[in-house]
C-alpha positions as CSV (number, residue, x, y, z in Angstrom):
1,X,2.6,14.5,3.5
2,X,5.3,14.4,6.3
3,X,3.1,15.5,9.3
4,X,-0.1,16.3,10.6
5,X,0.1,19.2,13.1
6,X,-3.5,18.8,13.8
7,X,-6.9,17.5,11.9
8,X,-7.2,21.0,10.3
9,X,-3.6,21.8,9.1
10,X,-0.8,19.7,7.4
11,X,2.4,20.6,7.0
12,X,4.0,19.6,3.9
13,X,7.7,20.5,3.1
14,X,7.8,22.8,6.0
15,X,4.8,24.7,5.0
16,X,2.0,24.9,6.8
17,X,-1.8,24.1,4.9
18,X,-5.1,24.5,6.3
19,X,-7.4,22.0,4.9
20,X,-10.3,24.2,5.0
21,X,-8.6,25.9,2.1
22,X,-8.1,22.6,-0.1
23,X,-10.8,22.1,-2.6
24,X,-12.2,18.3,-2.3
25,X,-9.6,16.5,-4.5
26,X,-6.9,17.4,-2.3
27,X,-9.4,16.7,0.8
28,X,-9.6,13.2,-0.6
29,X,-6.2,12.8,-0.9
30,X,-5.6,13.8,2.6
31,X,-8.5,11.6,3.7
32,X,-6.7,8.7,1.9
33,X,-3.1,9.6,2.9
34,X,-4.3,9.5,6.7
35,X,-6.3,6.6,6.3
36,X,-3.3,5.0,4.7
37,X,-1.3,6.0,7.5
38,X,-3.6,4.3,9.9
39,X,-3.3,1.2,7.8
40,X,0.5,1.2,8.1
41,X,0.6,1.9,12.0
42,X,-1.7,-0.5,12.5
43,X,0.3,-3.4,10.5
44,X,3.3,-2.6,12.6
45,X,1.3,-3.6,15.1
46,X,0.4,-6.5,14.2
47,X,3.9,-7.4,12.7
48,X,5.2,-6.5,16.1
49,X,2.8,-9.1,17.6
50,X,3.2,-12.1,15.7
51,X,7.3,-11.8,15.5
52,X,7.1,-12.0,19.2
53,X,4.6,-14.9,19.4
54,X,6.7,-16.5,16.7
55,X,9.4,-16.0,19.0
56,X,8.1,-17.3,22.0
57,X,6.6,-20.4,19.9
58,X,10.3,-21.1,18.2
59,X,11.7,-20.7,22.1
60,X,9.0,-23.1,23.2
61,X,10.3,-25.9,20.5
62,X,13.9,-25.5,21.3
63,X,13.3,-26.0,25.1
64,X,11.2,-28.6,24.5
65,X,13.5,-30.4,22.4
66,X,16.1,-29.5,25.1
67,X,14.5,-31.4,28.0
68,X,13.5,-34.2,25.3
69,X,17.0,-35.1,25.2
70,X,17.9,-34.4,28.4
71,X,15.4,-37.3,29.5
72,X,17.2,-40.0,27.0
């Protein structure tokens, strides 16, 4: 499934499918494949949030071990 155009068509390979037409195997496969897709955006998110915090944790250390040797 490439994209969704809307909750009522999906457009596969250029072609165009109206999900009303789908008998209820392919319905759950589009319920899954969205559902999946959900999953997926919402681990980028959370990938995108804990690289920056691991970020601003590792940048915390170094500057902190900066000024540690800046006081000796």
């Amino acid at each position: 499934m490439e994209k969704q155009d809307n909750s009522n068509v999906v457009i596969i390979d250029d072609k165009e499918y109206k999900i009303e037409d789908f008998n209820k195997e392919q319905t759950y496969f589009v319920s899954q494949i969205r559902d999946l897709q959900t999953k997926a955006a919402n681990l980028r998110f959370q990938i995108d949030q804990v690289t920056t915090a691991e970020k601003a944790f590792t940048s915390s250390l170094v500057k902190s071990l900066t000024e540690e040797k800046a006081d000796n």
